[in-house]
RODO-2510 file (C-alpha; in nm, 4 decimals, decimal comma):
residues 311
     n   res          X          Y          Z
     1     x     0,6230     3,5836    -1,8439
     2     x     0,4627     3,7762    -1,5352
     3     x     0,2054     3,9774    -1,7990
     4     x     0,0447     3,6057    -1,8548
     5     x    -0,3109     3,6185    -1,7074
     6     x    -0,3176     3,3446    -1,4562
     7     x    -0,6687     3,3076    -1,4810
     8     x    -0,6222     3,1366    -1,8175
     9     x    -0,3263     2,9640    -1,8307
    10     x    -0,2479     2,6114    -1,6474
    11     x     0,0424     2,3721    -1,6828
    12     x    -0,1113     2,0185    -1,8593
    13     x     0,2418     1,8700    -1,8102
    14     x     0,4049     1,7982    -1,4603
    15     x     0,7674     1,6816    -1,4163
    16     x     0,8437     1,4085    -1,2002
    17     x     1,2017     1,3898    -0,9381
    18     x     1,3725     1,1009    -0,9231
    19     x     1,6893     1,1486    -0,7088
    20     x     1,8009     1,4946    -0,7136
    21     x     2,2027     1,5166    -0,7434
    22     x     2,2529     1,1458    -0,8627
    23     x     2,1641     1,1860    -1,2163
    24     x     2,4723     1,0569    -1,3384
    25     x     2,3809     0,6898    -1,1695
    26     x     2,0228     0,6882    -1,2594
    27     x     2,1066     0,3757    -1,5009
    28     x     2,2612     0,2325    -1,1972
    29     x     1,9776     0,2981    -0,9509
    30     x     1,6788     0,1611    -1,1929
    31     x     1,8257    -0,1416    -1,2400
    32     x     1,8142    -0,2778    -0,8493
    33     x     1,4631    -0,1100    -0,8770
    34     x     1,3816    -0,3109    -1,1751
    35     x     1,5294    -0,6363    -1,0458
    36     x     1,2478    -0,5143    -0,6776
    37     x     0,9896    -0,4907    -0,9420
    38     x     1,0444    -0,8559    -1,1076
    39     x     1,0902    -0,9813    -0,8081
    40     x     0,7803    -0,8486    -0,5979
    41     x     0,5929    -0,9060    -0,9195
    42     x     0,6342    -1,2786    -0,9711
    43     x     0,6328    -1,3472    -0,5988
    44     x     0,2986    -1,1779    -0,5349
    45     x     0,1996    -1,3800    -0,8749
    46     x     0,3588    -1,6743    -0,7645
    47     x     0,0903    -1,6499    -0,4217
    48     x    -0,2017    -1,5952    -0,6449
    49     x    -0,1504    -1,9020    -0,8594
    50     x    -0,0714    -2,1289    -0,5451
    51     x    -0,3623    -2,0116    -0,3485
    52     x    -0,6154    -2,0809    -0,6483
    53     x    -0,4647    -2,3895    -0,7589
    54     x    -0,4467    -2,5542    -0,4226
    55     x    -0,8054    -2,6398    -0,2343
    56     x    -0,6195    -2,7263     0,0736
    57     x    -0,5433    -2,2845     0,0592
    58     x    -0,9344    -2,2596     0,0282
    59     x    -0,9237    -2,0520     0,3779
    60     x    -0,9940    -1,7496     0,5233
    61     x    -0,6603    -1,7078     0,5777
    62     x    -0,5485    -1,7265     0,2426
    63     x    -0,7922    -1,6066     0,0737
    64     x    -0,7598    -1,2602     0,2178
    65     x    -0,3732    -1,3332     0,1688
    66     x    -0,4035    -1,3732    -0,1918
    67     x    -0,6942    -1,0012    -0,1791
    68     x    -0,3130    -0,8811    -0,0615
    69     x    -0,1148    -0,9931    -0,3070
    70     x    -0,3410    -0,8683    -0,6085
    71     x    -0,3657    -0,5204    -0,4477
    72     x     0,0451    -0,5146    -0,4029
    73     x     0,0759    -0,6153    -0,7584
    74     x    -0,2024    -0,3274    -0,8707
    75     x     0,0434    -0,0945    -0,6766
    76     x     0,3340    -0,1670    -0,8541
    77     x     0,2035    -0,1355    -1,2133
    78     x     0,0365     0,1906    -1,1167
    79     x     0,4026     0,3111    -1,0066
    80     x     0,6252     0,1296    -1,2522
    81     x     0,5901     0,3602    -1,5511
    82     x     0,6930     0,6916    -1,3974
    83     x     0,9727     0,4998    -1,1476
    84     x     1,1103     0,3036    -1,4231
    85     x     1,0488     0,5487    -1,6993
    86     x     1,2853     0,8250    -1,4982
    87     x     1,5666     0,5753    -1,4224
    88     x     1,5923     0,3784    -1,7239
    89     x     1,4961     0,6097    -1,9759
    90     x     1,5378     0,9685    -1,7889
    91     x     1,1425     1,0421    -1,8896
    92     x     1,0105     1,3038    -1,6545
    93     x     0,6859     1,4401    -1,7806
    94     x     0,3459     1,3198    -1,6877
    95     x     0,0106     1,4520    -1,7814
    96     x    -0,1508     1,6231    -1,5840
    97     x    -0,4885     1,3562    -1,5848
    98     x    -0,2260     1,0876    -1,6056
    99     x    -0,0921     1,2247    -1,2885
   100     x    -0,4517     1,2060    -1,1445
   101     x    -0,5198     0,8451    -1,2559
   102     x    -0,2109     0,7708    -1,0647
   103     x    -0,2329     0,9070    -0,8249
   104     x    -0,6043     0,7965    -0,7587
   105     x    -0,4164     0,4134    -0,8086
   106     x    -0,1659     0,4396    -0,5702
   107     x    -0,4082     0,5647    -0,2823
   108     x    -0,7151     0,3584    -0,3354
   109     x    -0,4392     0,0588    -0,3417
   110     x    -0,2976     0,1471     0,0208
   111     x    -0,6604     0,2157     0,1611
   112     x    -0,7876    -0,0794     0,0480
   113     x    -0,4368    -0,2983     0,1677
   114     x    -0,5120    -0,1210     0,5219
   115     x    -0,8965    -0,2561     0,5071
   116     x    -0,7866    -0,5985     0,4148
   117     x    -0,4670    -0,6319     0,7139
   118     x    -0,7989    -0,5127     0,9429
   119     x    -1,0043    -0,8159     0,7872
   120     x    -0,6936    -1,0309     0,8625
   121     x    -0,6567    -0,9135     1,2326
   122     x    -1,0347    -1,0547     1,2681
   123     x    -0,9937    -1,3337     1,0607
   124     x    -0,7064    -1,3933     1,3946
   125     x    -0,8986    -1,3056     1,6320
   126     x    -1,2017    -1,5393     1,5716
   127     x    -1,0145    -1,8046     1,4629
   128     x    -0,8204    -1,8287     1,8162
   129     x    -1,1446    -1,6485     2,0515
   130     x    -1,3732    -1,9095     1,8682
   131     x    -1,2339    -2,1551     1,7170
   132     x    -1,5269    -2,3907     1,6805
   133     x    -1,7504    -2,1281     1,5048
   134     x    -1,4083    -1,9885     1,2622
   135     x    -1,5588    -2,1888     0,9158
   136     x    -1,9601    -2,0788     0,9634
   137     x    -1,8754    -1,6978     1,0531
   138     x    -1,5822    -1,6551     0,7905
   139     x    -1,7489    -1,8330     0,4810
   140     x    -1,6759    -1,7483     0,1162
   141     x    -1,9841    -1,5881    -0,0060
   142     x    -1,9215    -1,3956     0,3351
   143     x    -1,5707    -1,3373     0,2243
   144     x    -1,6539    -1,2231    -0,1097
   145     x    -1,8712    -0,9685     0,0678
   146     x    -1,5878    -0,8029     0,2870
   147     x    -1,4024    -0,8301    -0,0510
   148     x    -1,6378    -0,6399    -0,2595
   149     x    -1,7366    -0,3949     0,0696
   150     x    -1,2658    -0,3329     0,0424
   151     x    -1,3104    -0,2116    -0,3081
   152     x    -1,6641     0,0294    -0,2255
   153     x    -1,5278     0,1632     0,0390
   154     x    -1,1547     0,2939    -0,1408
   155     x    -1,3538     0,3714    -0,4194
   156     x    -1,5678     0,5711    -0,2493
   157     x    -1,3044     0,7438    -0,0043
   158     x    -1,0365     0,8006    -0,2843
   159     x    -1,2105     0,9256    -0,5959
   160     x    -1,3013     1,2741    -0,5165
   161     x    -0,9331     1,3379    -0,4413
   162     x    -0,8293     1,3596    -0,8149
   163     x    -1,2024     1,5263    -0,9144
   164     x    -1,1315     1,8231    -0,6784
   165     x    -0,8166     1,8431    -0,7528
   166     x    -0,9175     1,8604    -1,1453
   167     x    -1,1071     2,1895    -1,0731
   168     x    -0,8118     2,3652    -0,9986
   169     x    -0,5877     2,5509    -1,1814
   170     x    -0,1482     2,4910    -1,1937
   171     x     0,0036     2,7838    -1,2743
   172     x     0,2587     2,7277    -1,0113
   173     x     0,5685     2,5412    -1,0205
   174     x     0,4894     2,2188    -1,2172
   175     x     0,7793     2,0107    -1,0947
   176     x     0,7174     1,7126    -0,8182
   177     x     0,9325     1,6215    -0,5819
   178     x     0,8973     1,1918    -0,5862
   179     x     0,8769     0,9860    -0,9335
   180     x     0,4740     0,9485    -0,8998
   181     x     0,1766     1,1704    -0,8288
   182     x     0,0622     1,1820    -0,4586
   183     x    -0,2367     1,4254    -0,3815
   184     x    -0,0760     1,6177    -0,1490
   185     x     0,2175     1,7418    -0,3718
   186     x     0,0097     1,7657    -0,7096
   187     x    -0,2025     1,9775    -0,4461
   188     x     0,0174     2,2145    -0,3603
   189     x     0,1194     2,3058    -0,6919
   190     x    -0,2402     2,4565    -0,7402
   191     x    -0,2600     2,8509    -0,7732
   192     x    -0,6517     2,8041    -0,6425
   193     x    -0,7370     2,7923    -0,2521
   194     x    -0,6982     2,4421    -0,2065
   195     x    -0,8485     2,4183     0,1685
   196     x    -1,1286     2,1736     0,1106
   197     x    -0,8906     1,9291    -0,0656
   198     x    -0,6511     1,9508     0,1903
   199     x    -0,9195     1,9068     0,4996
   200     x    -1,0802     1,6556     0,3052
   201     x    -0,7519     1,4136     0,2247
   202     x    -0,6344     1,4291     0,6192
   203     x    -0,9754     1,3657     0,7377
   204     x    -0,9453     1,0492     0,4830
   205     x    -0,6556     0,9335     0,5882
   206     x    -0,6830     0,9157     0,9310
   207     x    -1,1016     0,7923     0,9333
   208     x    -0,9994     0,5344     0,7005
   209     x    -0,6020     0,3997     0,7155
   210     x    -0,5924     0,5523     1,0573
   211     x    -0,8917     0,3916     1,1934
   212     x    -0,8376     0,0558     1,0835
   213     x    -0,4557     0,0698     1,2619
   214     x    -0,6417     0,1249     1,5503
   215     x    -0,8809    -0,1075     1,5444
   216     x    -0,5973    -0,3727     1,4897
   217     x    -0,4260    -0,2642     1,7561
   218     x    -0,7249    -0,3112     1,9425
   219     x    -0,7982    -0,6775     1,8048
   220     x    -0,4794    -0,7735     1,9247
   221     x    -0,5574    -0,6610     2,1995
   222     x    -0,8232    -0,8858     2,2228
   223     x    -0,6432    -1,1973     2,0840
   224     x    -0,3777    -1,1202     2,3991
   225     x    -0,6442    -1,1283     2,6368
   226     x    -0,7822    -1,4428     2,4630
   227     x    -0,4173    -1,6292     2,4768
   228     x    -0,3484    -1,5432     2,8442
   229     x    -0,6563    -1,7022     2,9519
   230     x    -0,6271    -2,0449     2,7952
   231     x    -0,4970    -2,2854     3,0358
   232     x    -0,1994    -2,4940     2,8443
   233     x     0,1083    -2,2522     2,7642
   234     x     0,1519    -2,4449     2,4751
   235     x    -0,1949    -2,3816     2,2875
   236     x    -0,1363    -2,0064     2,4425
   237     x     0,2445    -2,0109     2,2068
   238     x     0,0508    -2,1947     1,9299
   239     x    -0,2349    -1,8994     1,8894
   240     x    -0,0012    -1,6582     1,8920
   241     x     0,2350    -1,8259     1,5946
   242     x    -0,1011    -1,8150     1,3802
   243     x    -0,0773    -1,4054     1,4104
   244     x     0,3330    -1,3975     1,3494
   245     x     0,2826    -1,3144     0,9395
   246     x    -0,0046    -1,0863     1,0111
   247     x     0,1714    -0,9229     1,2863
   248     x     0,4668    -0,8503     1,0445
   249     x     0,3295    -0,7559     0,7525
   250     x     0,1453    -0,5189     0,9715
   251     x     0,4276    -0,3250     1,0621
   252     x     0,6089    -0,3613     0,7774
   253     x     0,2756    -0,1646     0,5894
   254     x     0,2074     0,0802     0,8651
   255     x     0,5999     0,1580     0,9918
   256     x     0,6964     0,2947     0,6830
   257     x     0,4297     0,5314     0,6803
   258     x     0,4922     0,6457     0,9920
   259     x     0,8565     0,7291     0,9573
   260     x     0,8010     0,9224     0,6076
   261     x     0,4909     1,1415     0,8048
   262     x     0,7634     1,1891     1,0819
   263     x     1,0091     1,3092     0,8330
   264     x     0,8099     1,5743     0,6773
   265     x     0,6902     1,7331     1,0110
   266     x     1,0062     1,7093     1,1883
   267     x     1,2581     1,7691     0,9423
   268     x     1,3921     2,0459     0,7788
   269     x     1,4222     2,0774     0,3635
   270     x     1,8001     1,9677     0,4049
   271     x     1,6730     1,6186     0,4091
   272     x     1,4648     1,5989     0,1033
   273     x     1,6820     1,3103    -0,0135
   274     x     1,5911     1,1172     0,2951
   275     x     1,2167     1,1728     0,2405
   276     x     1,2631     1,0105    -0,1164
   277     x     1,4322     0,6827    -0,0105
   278     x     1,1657     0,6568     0,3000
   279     x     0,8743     0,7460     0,0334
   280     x     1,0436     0,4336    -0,2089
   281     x     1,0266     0,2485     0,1067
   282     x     0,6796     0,3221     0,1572
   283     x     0,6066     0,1540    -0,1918
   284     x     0,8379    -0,1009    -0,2566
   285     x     0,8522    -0,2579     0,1318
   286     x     0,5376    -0,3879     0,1698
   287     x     0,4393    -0,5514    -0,1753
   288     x     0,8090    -0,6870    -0,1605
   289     x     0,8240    -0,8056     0,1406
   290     x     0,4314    -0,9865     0,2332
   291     x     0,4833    -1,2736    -0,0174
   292     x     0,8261    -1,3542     0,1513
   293     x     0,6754    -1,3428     0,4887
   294     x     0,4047    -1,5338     0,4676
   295     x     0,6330    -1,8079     0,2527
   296     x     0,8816    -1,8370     0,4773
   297     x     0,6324    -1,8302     0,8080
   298     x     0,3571    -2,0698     0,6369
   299     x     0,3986    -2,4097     0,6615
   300     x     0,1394    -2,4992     0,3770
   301     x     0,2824    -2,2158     0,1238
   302     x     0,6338    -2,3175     0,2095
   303     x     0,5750    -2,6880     0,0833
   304     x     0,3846    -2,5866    -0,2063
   305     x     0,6486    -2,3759    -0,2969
   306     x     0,8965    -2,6613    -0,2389
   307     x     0,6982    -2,8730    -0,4435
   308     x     0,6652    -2,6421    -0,7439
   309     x     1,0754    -2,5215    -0,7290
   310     x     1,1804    -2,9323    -0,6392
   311     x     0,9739    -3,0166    -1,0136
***
């Protein structure tokens, strides 16, 4: 009704998208995304009860693998709900401070698995620039520290998003376009001036998740320099094995990203069904894909997996 004062009214239910024009095969489209979601959940489980159980996983390394796998698995339970509940059950409403407590999930989760793939480029690049000093520089308590520093830090960075985003008002359009709540489309359906919001997410994004892609560009930059100067070509091969899981899960985290901000700048609305499937890439990819990496890559994981499967 256009005689409703906008000044009072606001919407406190949003409706989520899952794939628009394939509602027909949603059954058929949430299962494979169920199966993604068992699997990614038991392998990122699976890593987690190795690394603790083992004390030969004790490591730097590992340790900041396993900081990976919980964050992957707080991901997907902060997405499964809406994803699953739209394909399986064809549920598209969210509350509005539901939306926000998503949304605040699914952000502080990627910030803080960009802090801890910077902690694992340095973890590389001390253990092959100093070898000899790798166990008194990286120790646990210090570990625990760079842990705890991860969580301030998203914490920090990510909560105002949903608070200033809860003093506006939605009297807009209250339909999304993905099946969760990202603060830049639950922004845009504000009828307030959203400016500071806006300036303040992209100048998040790119001091924080930005940053720390460069900086681990510039590590391995770094670790390159460090390899080409040792004198044996073998020790230079066998330094640069140690980085081969970082160095994939890397740019299986950061390509993704890429591609979907390339997709919304470059292309026109006629491929909004192309920025869906590279936005369920952007979620499912990574937390899928990292246990598998480092399983099939690590020597030590891959026997203690063989050990567990051969009992």
């Amino acid at each position: 009704m256009s005689s409703v004062n906008d000044s009072t009214f606001t919407h406190t239910v949003l409706l989520l998208t899952g794939m628009p024009g394939h509602e027909d095969d949603y059954l058929w489209i949430g299962i494979p995304f169920f199966l993604i979601y068992v699997i990614l959940i038991l392998g990122n489980s699976l890593i987690l009860f190795i690394i603790k159980t083992d004390s030969n996983l004790h490591e730097p390394m590992y340790i900041f693998l396993s900081m990976l796998a919980a964050i992957d698995l707080g991901l997907s339970l902060a997405t499964i709900p809406t994803i699953l509940g739209i394909f399986l059950f064809n549920s598209r409403e969210i509350g509005i401070n539901a939306c926000f407590a998503q949304m605040f999930f699914i952000h502080f989760s990627q910030l803080t698995e960009s802090t801890v793939l910077l902690y694992m480029a340095f973890d590389r690049f001390v253990a092959i620039s100093n070898p000899l000093r790798y166990t008194s520089l990286l120790t646990l308590p210090r570990i625990a520290k760079m842990g705890l520093a991860c969580m301030l830090r998203g914490f920090a960075i990510i909560l105002p998003l949903p608070l200033l985003l809860k003093r506006y008002r939605y009297c807009q359009d209250n339909v999304l376009s993905h099946s969760y709540c990202l603060h830049q489309e639950v922004m845009k359906l504000a009828c307030s001036d959203f400016t500071v919001s806006s300036i303040y997410g992209l100048s998040a994004s790119l001091s924080t998740v930005g940053l720390d892609f460069v900086l681990i560009f510039f590590s391995y930059v770094m670790i390159l320099k460090t390899v080409l100067n040792l004198a044996s070509r073998v020790d230079s091969l066998k330094a640069l094995k140690t980085c081969g899981s970082h160095i994939c899960i890397v740019l299986l985290f950061y390509s993704p990203k890429i591609i979907l901000s390339l997709i919304h700048r470059y292309m026109n609305s006629s491929s909004h069904l192309l920025q869906i499937l590279a936005s369920y890439v952007n979620i499912f990819v990574p937390p899928l894909m990292n246990p598998i990496v480092y399983s099939v890559r690590s020597t030590h994981l891959r026997g203690r997996l063989s050990r567990i499967f051969v009992k």
